[in-house]
C-alpha positions in Angstrom: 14.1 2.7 17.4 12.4 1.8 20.6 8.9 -0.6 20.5 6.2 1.1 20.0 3.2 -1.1 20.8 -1.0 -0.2 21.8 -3.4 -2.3 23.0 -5.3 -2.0 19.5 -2.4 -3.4 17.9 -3.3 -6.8 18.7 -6.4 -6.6 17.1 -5.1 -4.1 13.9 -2.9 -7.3 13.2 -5.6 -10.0 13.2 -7.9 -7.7 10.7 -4.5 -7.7 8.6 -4.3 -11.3 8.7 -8.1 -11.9 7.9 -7.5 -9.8 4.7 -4.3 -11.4 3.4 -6.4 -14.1 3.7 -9.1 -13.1 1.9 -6.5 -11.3 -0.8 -5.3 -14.5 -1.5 -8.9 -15.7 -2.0 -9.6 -13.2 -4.6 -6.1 -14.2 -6.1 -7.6 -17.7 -6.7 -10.7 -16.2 -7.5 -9.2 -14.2 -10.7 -6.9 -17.6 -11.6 -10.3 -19.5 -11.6 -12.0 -16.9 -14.2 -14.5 -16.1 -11.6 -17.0 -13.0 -12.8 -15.5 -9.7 -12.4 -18.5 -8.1 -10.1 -17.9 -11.2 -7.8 -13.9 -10.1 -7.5 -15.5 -5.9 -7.7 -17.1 -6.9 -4.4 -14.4 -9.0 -2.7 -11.9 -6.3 -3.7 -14.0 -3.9 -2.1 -14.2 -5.8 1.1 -10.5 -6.1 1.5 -10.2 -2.3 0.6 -12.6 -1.2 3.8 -10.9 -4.1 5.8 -7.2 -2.6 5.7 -9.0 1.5 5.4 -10.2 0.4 9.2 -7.2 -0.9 10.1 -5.8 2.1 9.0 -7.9 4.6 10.8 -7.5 2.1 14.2 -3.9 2.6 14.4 -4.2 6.1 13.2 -6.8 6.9 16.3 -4.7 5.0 18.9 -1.5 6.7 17.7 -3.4 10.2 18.2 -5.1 9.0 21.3 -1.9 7.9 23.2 1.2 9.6 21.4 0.0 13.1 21.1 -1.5 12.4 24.4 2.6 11.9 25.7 3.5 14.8 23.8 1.2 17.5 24.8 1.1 17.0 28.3 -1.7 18.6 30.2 -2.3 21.8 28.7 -4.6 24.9 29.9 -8.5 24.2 28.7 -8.0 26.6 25.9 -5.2 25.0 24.5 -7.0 21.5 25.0 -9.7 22.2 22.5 -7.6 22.8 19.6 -5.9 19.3 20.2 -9.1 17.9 21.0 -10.6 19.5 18.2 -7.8 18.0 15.8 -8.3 14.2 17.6 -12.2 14.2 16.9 -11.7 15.7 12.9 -9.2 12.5 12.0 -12.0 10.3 12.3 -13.3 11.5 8.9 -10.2 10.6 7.4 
């Protein structure tokens, strides 16, 4: 397999980092007995953390690989692709 590397990926891998960090926070967190609501919110946190992640590498993927793929098309043909690119961001 060939590298496959964006300039977001930097960036997707230091929001990774900051929440394995704060995962293991909330690990010591539940081992300390700490109130449920207070892990409920942390939890959360680290759930929207890695969902933007997500959605970053998902948009620069799109952005730059279908990009490749597609080519320059006719205008018609454009604005189903385009159309596609702008829907993903409500994923």
């Amino acid at each position: 397999m060939t590298e496959h590397a964006h300039t977001s990926h930097p960036d997707t891998i230091k929001r990774l980092k900051r929440a394995e960090g704060h995962l293991r926070g909330i690990i010591t967190m539940i081992e300390a007995g700490r109130p449920c609501l207070d892990i409920a919110q942390q939890l959360h946190a680290v759930e929207k953390a890695v969902g933007q992640a997500k959605r970053t590498l998902i948009q620069d993927h799109l952005d730059h690989c279908l990009e490749d793929a597609v080519g320059s098309l006719p205008r018609a043909q454009r604005q189903s692709i385009d159309a596609f690119k702008e829907i993903t961001k409500y994923l």
